[in-house]
N, C-alpha and C positions, 0 to 999 in steps of 0.2 A: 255580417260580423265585422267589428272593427280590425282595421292592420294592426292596430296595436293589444289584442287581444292576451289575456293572462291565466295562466291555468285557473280553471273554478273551482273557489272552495264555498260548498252553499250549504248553511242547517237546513236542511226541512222537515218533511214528513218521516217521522222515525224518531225524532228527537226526545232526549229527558234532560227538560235544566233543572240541574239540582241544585237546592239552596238549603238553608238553616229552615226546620222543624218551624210551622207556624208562617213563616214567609210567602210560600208556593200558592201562586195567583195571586197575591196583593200585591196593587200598584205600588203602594206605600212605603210596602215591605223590600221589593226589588228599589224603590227609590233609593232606600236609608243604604244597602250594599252598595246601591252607585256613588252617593255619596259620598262615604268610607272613601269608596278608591277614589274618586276624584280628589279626595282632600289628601290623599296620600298622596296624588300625582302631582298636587301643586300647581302653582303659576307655571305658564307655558311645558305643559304634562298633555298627556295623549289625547287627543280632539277624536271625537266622532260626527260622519257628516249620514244625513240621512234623509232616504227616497221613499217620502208617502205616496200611496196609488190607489186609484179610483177607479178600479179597472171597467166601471161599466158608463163612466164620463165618456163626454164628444160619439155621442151614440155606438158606444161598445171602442170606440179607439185607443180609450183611455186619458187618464187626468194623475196628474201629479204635483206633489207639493215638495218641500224640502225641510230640513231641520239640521242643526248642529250647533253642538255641544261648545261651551266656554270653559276652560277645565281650570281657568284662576277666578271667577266667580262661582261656578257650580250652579252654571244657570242653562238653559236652551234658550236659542232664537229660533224660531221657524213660523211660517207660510207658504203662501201661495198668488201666483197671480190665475181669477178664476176663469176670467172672462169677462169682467162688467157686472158683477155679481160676486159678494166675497159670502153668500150664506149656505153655498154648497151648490147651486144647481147651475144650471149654465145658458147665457143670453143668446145662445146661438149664432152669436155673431162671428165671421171669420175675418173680422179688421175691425182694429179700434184705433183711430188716428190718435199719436202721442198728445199726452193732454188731457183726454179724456179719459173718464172711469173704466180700469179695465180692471177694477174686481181684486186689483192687489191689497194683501193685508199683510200682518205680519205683527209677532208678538213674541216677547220674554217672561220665560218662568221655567216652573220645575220640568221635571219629565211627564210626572200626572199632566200638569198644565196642557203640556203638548200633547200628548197621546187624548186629552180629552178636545182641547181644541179641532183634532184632526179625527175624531168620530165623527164629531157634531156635524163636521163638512163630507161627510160621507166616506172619509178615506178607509179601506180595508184591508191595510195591509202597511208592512215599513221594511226596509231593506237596509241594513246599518252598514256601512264600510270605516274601518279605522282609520284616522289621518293622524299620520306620528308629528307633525310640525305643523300642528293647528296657525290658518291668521285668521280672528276674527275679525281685527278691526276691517282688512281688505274685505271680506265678506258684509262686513254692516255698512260698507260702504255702499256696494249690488245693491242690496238690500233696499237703502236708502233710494233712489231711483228706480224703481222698480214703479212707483203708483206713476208716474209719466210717459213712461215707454211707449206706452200703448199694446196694440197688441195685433197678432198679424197669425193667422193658421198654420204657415208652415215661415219659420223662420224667426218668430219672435211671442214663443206660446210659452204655456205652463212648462212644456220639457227645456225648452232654451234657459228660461227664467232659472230654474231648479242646477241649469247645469253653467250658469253663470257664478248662481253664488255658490256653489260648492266648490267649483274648481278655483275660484277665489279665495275660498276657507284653506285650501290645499290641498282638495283630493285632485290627484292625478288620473288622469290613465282613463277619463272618461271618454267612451263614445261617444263620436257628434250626433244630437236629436238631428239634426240635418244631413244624415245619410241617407240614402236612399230607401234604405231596408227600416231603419230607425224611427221615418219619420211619424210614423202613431205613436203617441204614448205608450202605450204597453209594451211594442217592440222595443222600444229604445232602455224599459226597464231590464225585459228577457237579455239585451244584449250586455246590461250593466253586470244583472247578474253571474254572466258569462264568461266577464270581460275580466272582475275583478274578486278579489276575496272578501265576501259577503255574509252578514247572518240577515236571512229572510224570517220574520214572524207575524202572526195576524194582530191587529188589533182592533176592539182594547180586550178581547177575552184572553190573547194572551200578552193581554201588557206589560211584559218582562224586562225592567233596565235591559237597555243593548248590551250593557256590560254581562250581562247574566249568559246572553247568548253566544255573546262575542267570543272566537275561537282563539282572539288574540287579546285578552283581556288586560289596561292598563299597570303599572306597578301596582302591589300593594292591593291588588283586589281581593275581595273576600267570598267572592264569587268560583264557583267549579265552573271550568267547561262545560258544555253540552258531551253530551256522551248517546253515540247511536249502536241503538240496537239491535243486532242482525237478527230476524225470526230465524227460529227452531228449525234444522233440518230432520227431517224423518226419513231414514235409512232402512227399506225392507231387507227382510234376511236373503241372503241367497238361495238360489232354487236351485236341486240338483238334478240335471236330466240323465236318468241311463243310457248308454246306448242297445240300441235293438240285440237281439238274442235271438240268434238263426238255427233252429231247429229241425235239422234234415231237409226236409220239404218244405219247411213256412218259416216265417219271420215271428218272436214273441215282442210286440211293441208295447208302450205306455202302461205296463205292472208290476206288479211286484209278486215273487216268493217265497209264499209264507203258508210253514205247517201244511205242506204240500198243495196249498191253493195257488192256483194260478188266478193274478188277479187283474190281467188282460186280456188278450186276445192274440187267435193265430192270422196271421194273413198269408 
């Protein structure tokens, strides 16, 4: 776990994001509410930076991409560096000398845009954290160097890549992918998770604007919270036991009486 770890705040299983009648499950429809609040939030208004995952990439270790939010155009950038391969699958390669094709892409557009970009490449999942002092330019700059890097298995991979240009956009408080514990993809997301306040949701069935899920939602949204629901507790009545009833010579245990029946026994 990182030193610098922060209490976890995670949506998951349990969740209901509520939106406006007609909305619930359309990309389109959570798009136009992210909208809304971005245009309410204006030039330099609340950034979101965000952790695609491929949990069954680099044979079960995991694979990751990245994305975040412009909130004075109302636009995403996001990718991925894949390996030597940007169509989703992976060259098996654990060194790509800088220079050469190491599968890095990267594109601008809506949130649909994104969220279908990163089906297409098999991602399952997105992990959104809120950045209150968005940079993009610092981040499109990562960005920009990214197809030359090259690329190296532990040290200069898809989770380095992701945690290059995020922490450049201004998310803080990341874990190094080059920890010990961290270094598979997946670990490094559980610890992200852990680490920092998060909304986790699948996609694209539930391809919900992150604003929808986001527990910290920018000004001006038009969006509810998520809201989790504890199940139902079932509380039996209580049971009354009598105590035994000593009758000269024996004990009357477990009955009752009634209209002169006894409805135990002596012992």
């Amino acid at each position: 776990m990182s030193s610098h770890s922060r209490p976890r705040r995670v949506i998951a299983a349990g969740v209901i994001a509520l939106a406006p009648a007609g909305l619930v499950g359309s990309v389109a429809g959570y798009e136009a509410l992210f909208a809304a609040a971005a245009g309410a939030a204006g030039p330099g208004g609340t950034g979101q930076a965000v952790i695609f995952q491929r949990p069954s990439g680099a044979m079960g270790l995991g694979h990751v991409g990245w994305g975040f939010y412009n909130p004075a155009t109302g636009t995403w950038t996001y990718g991925a560096v894949e390996g030597a391969t940007s169509s989703g699958g992976s060259s098996g390669s654990v060194y790509i000398p800088p220079g050469q094709n190491n599968g890095a892409w990267n594109a601008t557009g809506s949130y649909t845009d994104m969220v279908a970009a990163m089906n297409a490449r098999g991602y399952m999942s997105a992990t959104d954290v809120v950045v209150t002092t968005p940079n993009v330019g610092s981040a499109n700059q990562v960005v920009a160097g990214q197809a030359g890097q090259g690329y190296d298995l532990i040290g200069n991979n898809c989770a380095t890549t992701t945690d290059n240009v995020l922490t450049a956009y201004g998310l803080s408080g990341l874990p190094s992918p080059n920890g010990l514990f961290d270094l598979a993809p997946n670990s490094w997301v559980n610890d992200v998770q852990s680490s920092l306040p998060n909304t986790t949701y699948s996609i694209p069935s539930a391809a919900a604007d992150p604003n929808a899920y986001n527990p910290n939602p920018p000004t001006g949204s038009t969006s509810t919270p998520p809201v989790t629901v504890a199940p139902p507790v079932t509380v039996a009545p209580p049971v009354t036991v009598a105590p035994p009833v000593t009758f000269g010579g024996g004990t009357f245990e477990g009955g009752t009486f009634e209209g002169g029946t006894f409805g135990g026994g002596f012992t």
